[in-house]
C-alpha positions in Angstrom: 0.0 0.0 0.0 1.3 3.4 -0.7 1.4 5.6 1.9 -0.7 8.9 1.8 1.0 11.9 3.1 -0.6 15.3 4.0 0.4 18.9 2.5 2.2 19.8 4.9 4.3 16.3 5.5 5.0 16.9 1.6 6.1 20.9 1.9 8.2 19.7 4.9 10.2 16.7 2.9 10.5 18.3 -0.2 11.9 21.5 1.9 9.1 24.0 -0.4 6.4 26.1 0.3 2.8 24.9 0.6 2.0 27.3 -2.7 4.5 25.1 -4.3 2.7 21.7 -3.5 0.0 23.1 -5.0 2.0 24.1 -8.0 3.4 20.7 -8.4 0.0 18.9 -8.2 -1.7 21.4 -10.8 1.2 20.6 -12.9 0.9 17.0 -12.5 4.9 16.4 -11.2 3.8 14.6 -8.3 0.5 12.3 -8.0 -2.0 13.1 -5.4 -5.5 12.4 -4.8 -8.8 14.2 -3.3 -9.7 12.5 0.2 -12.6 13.8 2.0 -12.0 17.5 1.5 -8.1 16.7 1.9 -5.8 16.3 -0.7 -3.1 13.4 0.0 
């Protein structure tokens, strides 16, 4: 099973900015996926 991280676990180990998790996802660089009203 792949492990789900939050925003903020993913900000912190990539060592960037929230803003810039969202970049990423929008851009399609890294995979993430809708949970709830949480994106993981």
């Amino acid at each position: 099973m792949t492990e789900l991280m939050t925003l903020e676990e993913v900000a912190s180990y990539l060592r960037v900015t929230e803003k810039t998790v969202y970049r990423l996802v929008d851009r399609r660089a890294i995979p993430a996926a809708k949970v709830g009203h949480q994106w993981r």
